[in-house]
C-alpha positions as CSV (number, residue, x, y, z in Angstrom):
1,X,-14.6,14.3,32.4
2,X,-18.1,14.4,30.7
3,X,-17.5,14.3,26.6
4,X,-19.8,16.2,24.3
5,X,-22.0,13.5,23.7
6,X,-22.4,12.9,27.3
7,X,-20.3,9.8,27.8
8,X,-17.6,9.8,30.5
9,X,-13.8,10.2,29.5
10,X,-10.1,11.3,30.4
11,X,-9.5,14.9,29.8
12,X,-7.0,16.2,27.1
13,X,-3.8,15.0,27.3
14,X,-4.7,11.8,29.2
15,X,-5.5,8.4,28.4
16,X,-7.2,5.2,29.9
17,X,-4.9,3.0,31.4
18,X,-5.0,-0.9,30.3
19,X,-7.0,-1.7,33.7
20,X,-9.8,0.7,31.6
21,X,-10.7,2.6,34.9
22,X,-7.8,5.1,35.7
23,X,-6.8,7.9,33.3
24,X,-2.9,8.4,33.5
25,X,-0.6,11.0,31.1
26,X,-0.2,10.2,27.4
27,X,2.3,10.8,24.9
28,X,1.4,10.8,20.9
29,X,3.1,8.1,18.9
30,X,4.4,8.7,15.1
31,X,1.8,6.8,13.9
32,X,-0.6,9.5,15.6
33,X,-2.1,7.2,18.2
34,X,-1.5,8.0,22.0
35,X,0.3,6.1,24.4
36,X,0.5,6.0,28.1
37,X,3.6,8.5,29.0
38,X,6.3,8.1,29.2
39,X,6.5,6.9,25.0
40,X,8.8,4.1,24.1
41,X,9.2,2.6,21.6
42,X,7.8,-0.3,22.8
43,X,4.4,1.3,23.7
44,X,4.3,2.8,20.5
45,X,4.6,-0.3,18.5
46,X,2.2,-2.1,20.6
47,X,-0.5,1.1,20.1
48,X,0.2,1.5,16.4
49,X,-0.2,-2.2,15.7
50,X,-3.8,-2.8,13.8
51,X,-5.7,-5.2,15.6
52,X,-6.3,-9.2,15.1
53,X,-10.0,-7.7,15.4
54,X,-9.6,-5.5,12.5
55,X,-7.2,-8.1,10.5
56,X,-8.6,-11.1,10.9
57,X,-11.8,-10.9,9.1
58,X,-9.9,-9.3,6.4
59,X,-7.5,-12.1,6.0
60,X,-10.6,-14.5,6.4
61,X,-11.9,-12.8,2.9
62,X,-8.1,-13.2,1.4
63,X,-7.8,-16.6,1.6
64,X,-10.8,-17.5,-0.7
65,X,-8.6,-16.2,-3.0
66,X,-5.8,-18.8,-4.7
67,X,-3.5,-15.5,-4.7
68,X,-4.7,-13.6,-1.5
69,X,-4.4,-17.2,0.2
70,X,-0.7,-17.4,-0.9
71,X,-0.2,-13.9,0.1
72,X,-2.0,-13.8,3.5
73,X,0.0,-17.2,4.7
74,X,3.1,-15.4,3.8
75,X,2.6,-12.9,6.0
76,X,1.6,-14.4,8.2
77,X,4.6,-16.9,8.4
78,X,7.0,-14.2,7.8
79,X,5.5,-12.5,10.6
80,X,5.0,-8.9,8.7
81,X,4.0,-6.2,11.2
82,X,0.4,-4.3,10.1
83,X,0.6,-1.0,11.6
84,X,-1.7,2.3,11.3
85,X,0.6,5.8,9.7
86,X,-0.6,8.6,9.8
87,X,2.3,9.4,7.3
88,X,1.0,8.1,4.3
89,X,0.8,9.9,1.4
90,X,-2.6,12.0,-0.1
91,X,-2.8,9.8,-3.2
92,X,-1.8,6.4,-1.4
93,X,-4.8,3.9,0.5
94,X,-1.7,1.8,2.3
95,X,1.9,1.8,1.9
96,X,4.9,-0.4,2.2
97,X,7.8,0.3,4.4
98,X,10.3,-1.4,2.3
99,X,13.4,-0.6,4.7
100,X,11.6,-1.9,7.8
101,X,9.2,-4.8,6.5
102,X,6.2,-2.9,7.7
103,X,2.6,-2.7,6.1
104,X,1.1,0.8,6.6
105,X,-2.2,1.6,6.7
106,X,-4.6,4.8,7.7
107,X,-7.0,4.9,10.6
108,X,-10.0,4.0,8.7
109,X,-8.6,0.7,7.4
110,X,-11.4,-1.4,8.3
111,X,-14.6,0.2,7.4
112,X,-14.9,-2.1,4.2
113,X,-13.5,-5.2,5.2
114,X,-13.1,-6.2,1.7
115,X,-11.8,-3.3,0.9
116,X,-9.2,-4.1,3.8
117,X,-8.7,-7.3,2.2
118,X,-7.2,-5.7,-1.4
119,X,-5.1,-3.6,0.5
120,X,-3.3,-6.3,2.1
121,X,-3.3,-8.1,-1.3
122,X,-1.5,-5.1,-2.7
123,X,1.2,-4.2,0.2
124,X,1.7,-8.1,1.2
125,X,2.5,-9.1,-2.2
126,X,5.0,-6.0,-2.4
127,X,6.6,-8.1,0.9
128,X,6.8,-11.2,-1.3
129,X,8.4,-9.5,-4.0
130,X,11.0,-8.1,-1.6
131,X,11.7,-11.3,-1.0
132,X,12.1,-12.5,-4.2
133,X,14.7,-9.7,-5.1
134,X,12.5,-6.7,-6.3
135,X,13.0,-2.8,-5.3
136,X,10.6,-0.1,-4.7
137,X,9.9,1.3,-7.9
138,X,6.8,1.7,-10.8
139,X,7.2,-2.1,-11.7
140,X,6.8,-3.2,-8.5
141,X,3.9,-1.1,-8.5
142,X,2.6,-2.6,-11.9
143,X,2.9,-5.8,-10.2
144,X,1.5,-5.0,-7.1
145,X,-1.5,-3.6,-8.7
146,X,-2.3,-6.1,-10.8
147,X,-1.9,-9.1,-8.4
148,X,-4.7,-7.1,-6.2
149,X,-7.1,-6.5,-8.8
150,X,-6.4,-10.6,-9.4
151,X,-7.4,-11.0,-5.8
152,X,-10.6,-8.9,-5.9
153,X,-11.7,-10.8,-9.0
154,X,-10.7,-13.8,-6.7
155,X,-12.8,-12.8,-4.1
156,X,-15.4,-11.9,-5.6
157,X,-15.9,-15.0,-7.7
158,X,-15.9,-16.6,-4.1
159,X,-19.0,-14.6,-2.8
160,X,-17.3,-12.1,-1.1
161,X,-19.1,-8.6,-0.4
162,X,-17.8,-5.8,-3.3
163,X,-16.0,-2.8,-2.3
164,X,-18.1,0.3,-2.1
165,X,-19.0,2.1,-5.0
166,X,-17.5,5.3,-6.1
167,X,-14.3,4.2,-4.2
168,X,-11.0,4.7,-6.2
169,X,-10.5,1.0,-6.0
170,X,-13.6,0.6,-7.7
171,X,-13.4,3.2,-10.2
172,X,-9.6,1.6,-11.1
173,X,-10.9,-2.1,-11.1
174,X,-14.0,-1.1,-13.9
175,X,-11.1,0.0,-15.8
176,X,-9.1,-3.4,-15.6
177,X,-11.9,-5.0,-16.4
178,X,-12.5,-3.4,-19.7
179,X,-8.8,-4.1,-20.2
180,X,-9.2,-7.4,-19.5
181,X,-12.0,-7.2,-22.0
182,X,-9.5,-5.7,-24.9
183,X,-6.9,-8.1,-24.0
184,X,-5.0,-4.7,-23.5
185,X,-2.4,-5.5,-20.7
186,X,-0.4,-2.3,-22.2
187,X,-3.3,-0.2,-21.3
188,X,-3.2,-1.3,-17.7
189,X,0.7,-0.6,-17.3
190,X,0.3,2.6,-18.6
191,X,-2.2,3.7,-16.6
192,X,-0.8,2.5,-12.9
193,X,2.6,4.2,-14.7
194,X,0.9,7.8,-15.1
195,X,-0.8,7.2,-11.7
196,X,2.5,7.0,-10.1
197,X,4.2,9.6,-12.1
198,X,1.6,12.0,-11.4
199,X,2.2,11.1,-7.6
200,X,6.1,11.8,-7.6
201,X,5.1,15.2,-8.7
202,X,2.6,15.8,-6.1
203,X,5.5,14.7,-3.6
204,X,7.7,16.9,-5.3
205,X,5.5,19.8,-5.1
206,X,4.7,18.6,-0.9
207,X,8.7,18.6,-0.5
208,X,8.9,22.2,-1.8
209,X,5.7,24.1,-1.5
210,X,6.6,25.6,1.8
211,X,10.1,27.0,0.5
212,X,10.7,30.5,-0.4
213,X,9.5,31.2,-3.9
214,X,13.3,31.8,-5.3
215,X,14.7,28.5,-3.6
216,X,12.0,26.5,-4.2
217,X,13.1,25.7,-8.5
218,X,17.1,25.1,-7.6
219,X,16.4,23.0,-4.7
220,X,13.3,20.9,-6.6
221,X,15.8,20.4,-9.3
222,X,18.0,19.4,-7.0
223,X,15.6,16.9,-5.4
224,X,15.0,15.1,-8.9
225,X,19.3,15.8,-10.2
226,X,20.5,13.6,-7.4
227,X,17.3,10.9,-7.4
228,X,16.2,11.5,-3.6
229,X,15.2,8.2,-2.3
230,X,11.5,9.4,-1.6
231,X,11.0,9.9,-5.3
232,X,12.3,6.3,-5.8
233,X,8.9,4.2,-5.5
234,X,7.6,5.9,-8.4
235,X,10.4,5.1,-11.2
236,X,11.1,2.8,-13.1
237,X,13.9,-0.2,-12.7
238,X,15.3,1.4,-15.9
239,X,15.1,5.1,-14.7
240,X,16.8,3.6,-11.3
241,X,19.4,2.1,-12.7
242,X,20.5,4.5,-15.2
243,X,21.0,7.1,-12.3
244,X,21.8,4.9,-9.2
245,X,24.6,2.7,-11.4
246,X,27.5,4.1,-9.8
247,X,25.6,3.8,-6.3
248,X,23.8,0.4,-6.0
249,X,25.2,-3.1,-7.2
250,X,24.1,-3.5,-10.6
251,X,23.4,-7.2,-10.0
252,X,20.5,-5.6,-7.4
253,X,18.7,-4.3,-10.5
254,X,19.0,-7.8,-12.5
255,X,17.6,-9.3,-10.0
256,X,14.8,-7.0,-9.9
257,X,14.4,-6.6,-13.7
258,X,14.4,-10.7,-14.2
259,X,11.4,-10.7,-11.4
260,X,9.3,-7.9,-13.0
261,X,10.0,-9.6,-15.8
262,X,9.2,-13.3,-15.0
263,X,5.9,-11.6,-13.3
264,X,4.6,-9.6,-16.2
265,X,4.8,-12.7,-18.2
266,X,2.5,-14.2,-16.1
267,X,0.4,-10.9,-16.4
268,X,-0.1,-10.9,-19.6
269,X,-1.1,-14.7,-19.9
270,X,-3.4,-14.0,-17.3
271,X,-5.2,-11.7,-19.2
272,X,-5.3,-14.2,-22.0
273,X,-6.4,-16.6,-19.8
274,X,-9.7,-14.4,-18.7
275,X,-10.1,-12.7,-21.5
276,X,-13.4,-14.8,-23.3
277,X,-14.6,-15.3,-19.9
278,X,-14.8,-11.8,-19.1
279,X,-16.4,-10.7,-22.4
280,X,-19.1,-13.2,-22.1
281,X,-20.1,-12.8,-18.3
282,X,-21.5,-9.9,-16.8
283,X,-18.5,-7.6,-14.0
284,X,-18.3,-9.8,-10.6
């Protein structure tokens, strides 16, 4: 069929078949991408999988980084799957899929390659830290956020191309660098804290929104009395374990505690480390 812009295409509900010449049935994967129909899953992996071409140059950028080196050559080695989601939520730019090992990201990952490149900074490191013993929660996130804002700086330093301006990346990395600046490493926890606080309300407020008026307090409040395991991410190890003691070994949370731990040590001396360099040079 003729498209609007007057190229040639399958009609709805079709798609072109590998050969790239015949148009057969299609089915829509979870991640929102079709697939030739029948859908397996199989198919759906395959379709949903981001690209060497859209990964590689990304990686390229990471590994002029010391960190985003370490981090792309564990993913790489570890063989971490990069898929698209179309699931991902409205505050988050990629996500970690801590139960299956998968990196998420959204359909426009790839526009700023560099910006590509801190995402995969940010969500491989949280697959490193898995492996080192840590759980889903707003340390991880600390952690997570800080080692990507270390690989940016990274980058950067190395000649790499900024992410565009006005992008919330942006906006949050001006902030570490001012922080940075202070020496004020409890300024930066706080802030990635509140930002993660702020989004286990809004997927509070998602879960509920589209209950009856009168159900929707009890059954919110019964969302956050019983700890459901979406609101996890966005709490902290203490928070965690105070509620999930009688449900997950408590040895899981010392673990994860002596990580975050052992890593924000090295946070705060990095900060240290930068801090006359950063108030004498101009924002790379």
């Amino acid at each position: 069929v003729k498209k609007a812009d007057g190229t040639c295409g399958c009609a709805e509900g079709k798609i072109l078949k590998a050969d790239g010449k015949t148009c057969v049935k299609s089915c829509k994967c979870s991640c929102g991408i079709e697939a030739e129909s029948p859908c397996s899953d199989e198919k759906c992996e395959k379709a949903c999988t981001v690209p060497d071409s859209v990964l590689d140059p990304a990686k390229k950028l990471l590994r002029k980084s010391e960190h985003g080196k370490e981090i792309a050559d564990f993913m790489d080695n570890n063989k971490i799957k990069i898929q698209y989601s179309n699931s991902l939520s409205i505050s988050a730019d990629a996500g970690y899929d801590w139960k299956n090992h998968v990196i998420l990201l959204p359909m426009s990952a790839g526009k700023s390659t560099t910006h590509l490149a801190t995402l995969l900074a940010h969500e491989g490191f949280h697959a490193m830290e898995q492996d080192m013993g840590m759980r889903p929660s707003a340390d991880s996130e600390v952690d997570a956020n800080f080692m990507q804002r270390v690989v940016y700086y990274e980058m950067l330093k190395a000649g790499a191309p900024k992410v565009p301006g006005g992008s919330q990346f942006e906006t949050q990395y001006r902030a570490f660098y001012e922080q940075v600046k202070t020496g004020d490493y409890e300024a930066f926890k706080t802030d990635v804290q509140k930002a993660y606080s702020k989004d286990r309300e809004d997927q509070l407020n998602s879960a509920t929104e589209k209950m009856w008026g009168p159900l929707r307090g009890p059954f919110r409040a019964a969302l956050v009395f019983f700890d459901a395991p979406f609101l996890r991410p966005n709490e902290t190890l203490a928070y965690q374990e105070k509620r999930l003691v009688n449900i997950l070994r408590k040895d899981e949370f010392k673990t994860a505690e002596a990580e975050h731990a052992r890593q924000s040590k090295w946070e705060s001396q990095w900060i240290k480390d930068h801090q006359e360099e950063f108030l004498k040079g101009s924002r790379p």
